[in-house]
N, C-alpha and C positions, 0 to 999 in steps of 0.2 A: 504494500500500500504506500504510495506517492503522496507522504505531507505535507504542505507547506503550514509554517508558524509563522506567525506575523507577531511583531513586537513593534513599538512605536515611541513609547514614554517610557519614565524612569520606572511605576508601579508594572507595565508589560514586562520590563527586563526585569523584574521581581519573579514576573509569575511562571513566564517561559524557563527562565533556568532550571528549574528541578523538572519542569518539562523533557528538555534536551537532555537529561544526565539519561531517565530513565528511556528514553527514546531509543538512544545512542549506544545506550547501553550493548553488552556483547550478545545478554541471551536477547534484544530485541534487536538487534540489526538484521537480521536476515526477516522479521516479519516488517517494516517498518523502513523506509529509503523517507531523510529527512530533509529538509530545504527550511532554513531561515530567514525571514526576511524583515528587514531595518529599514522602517518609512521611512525614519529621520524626522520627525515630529520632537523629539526633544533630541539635540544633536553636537552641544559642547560637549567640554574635558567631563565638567561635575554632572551633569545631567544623563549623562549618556557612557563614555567609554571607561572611566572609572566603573559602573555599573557591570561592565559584559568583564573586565580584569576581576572585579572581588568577589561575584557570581562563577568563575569560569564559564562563562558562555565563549562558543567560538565564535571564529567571526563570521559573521552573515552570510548568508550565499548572495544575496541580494542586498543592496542599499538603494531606497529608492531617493535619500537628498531632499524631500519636501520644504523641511524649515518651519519656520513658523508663517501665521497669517493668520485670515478669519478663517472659521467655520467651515463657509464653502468652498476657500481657495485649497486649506488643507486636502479640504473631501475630493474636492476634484484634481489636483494634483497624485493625488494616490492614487487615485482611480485610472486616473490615465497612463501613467509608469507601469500599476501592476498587472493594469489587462495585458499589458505587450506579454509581460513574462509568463503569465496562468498560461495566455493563447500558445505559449512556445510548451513550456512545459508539463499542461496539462495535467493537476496533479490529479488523485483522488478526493481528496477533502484540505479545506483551509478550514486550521485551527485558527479561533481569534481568543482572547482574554480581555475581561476589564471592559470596558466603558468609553474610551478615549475614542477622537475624533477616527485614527488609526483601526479600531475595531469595527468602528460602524462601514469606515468605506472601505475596506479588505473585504465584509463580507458580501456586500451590496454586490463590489466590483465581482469575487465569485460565485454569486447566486444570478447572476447576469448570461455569465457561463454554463452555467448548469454542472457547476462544480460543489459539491457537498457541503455545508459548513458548520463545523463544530464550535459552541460559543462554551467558553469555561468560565465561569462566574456568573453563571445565568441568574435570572429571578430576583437580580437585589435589585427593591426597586425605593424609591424616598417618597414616591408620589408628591415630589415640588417640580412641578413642567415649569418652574424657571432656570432649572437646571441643565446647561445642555448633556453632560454623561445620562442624565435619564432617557430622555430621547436616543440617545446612543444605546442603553441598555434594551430600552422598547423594541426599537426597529431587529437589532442585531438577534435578539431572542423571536423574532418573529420569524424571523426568514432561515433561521438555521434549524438543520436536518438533526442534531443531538443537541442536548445541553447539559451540561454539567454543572449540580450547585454547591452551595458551598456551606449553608444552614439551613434550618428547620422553614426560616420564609420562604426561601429562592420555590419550593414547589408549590407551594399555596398562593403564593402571587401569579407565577404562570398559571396553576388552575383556573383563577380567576378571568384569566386572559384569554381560556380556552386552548390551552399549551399543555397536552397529557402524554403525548409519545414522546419515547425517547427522552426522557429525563429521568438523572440518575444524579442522586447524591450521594456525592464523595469525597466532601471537607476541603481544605482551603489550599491552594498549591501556595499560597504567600508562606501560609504558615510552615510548608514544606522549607522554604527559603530559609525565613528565619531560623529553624530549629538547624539545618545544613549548617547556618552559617553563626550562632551563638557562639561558640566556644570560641571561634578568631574573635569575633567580636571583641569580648569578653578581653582576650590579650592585644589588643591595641593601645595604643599611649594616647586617646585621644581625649581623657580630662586631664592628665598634666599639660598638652597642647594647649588648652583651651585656661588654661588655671581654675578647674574644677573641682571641687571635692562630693565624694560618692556620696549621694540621697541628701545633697545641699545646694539642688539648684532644680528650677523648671524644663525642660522641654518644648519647648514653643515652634509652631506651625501656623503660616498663616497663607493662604495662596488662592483661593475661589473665587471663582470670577466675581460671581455675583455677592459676596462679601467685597473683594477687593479693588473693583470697576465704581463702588459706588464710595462718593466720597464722606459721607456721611456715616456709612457703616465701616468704612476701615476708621475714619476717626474715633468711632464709637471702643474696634479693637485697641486700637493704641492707647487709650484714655484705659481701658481696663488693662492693660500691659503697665503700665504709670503706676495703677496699685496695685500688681500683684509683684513688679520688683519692688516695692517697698519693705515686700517683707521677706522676698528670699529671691535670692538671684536666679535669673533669666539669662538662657543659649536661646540666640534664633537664626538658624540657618537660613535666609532669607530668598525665597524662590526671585527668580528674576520680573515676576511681571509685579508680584509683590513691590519689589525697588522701582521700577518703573512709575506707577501711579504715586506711591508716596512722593516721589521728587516733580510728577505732575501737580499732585494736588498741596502741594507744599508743605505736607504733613513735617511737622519737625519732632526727628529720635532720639534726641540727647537725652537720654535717659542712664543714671552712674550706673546702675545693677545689671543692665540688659547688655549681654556679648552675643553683639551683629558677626553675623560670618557668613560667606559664601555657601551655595548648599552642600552639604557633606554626603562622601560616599556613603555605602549600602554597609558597610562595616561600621564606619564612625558612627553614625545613624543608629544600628542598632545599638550601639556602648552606649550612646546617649538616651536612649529609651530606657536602656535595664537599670542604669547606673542616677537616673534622674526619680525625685522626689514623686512626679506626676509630669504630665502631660497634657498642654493645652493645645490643641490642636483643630482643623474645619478637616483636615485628611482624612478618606475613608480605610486605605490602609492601614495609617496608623492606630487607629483605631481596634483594629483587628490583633495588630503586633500587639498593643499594650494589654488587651487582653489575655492575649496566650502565655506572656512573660508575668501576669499578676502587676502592671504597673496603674497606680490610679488614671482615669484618663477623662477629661474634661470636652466635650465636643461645642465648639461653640459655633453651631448652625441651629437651625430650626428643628430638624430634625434629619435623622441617619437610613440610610437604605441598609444598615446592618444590626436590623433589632439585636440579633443575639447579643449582641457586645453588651449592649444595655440589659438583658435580661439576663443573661450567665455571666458574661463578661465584667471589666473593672469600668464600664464605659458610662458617664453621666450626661445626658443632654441639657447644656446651659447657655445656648443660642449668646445674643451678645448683650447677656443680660447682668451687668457687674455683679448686682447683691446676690444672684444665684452662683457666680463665679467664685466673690469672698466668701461667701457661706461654707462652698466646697474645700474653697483655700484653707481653711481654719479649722474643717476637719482632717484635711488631709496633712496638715503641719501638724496637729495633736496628734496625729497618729488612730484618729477614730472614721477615717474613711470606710463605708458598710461594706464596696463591694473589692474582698482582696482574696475572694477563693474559686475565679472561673475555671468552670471543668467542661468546655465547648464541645459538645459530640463529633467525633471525629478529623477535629484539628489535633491531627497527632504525626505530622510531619510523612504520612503515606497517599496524603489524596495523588500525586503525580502517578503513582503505582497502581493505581482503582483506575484511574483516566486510562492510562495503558493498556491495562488488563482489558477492560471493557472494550478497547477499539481491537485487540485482538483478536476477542471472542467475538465482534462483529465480523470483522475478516472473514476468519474460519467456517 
């Protein structure tokens, strides 16, 4: 069977990597001929090739160079790179992952062909249509031939949908990732780097469109950043379009507690998740990670396409609501945070192996 995997963002190069291990693998080579391919959707040193070196991903069979843009230039830019290569290589099935602008037109572009498409993180869905990944999640789950989910929602949402075949829950390849990749973690230098000390500093994430495009609501973040270094220090790896609108909107960061940094690889990252007090974050990966490691995790959207996190997991929903944020802050500094014992059904570092198995025994 002729796969191709499409990767696009930093969370794709997350989720494909323990993909490719078991793929690649010796006892699956002979059922399985694999093909990667790299829109280029996120495409510097920290976004991108740092990610495919701390993962071992190899390198791409494919680059397709996109870049950045809106919406449509993305979608149709892929679109038009990746049909040349489908039409050449014809595989059997395009695997996609995640949500990104990268997943919705890989599978658009092979469901055009009448090429198979399998969506892995199917079903999560936040039901906020100002989201564009929802619309990405919608469509991509509509028109692919499997899906594979990752918690108790992802199958009750598709029901809803009218999406009953072919779906199969098999837990998180993220958390595949993570668990693969803890113990480097783990032995990196990356709080003496940063002048950090273990479970005496925040984890902060800020990057959503629709939190950070509008200038009101990232004011609103930064004002609540204001008091939460007040009482214990702040890392914020800071996504690029992040730094973009702040220096539009004139936002000023001089804040003494809070250490600005570029965004950090897939290693530093996770040291700063285990090794940090909690986590403030709009990420839905991260999300997931803080979960599985037991770290408090603060979500400040509206609401998450990943109840579990919230229902088993360490995960709290406190949108950019400060007093629901200090309230959390001051359990989580006393050490009386409620949720610090998730036990996530089957995020146990084998969903990439369930995903395998199961296209095998489709094969066969």
């Amino acid at each position: 069977m002729k796969i191709f995997l499409i990767a696009g963002t930093r969370p794709n190069f997350v989720k494909i990597g323990p993909l490719m291990k078991v793929f690649e693998s010796n006892e699956n080579k002979k059922f399985f001929e694999t093909k990667l391919v790299h829109t280029g959707q996120h495409y510097d040193q920290n976004m991108s090739d740092v990610f495919f070196e701390e993962l071992n991903i190899r390198k791409p069979d494919y680059y397709l160079g996109v870049g950045s843009g809106t919406h449509a230039e993305i979608t149709g830019k892929i679109m038009l790179e990746l049909e040349k290569i489908l039409l050449q290589e014809k595989p059997d099935l395009l695997l996609v992952v995640g949500d990104v602008d990268s997943t919705m037109a890989s599978a658009i572009c092979a469901k055009k062909l009448h090429i198979k498409v399998c969506h892995v993180e199917a079903g999560l869905r936040s039901y906020n249509n100002q989201m564009a990944e929802e619309w990405n999640r919608i469509i991509t789950d509509h028109i692919s031939d499997i899906l594979f989910v990752t918690e108790e929602s992802g199958p009750k949402n598709l029901k809803k949908e009218g999406l009953k075949k072919n779906v199969y829950f098999v837990g998180n390849v993220m958390i595949d990732s993570l668990f693969n990749g803890l113990e480097r973690a783990k032995k990196q230098n990356t709080l003496q780097r940063f002048g950090l000390q273990e479970k005496q500093f925040i984890f902060w994430t800020m990057h959503r469109p629709e939190t950070v495009d509008n200038k009101e609501l990232l004011q609103k973040g930064i004002d609540i950043l204001n008091d939460v270094q007040k009482k214990i220090k702040v890392i914020w790896p800071i996504h690029p379009r992040t730094k973009k609108r702040l220096q539009e909107f004139g936002i000023n960061l001089n804040l003494p507690n809070v250490i600005l940094t570029e965004p950090t690889g897939y290693l530093d990252t996770i040291n700063l998740e285990y090794n940090s007090k909690a986590i403030f974050t709009d990420s839905g990966g991260i999300q997931e990670e803080a979960s599985a490691i037991n770290i408090p995790c603060l979500t400040m959207r509206p609401q998450t396409e990943r109840p579990i996190t919230v229902k088993l997991g360490t995960n709290t929903i406190v949108n950019l609501n400060k007093s629901k944020v200090l309230k959390n802050l001051d359990l989580i500094l006393n050490n009386k945070y409620p949720k610090m014992n998730s036990n996530i059904p089957l995020w146990d570092g084998k969903a990439s192996e369930r995903i395998v198995q199961i296209l095998k025994e489709m094969k066969s």
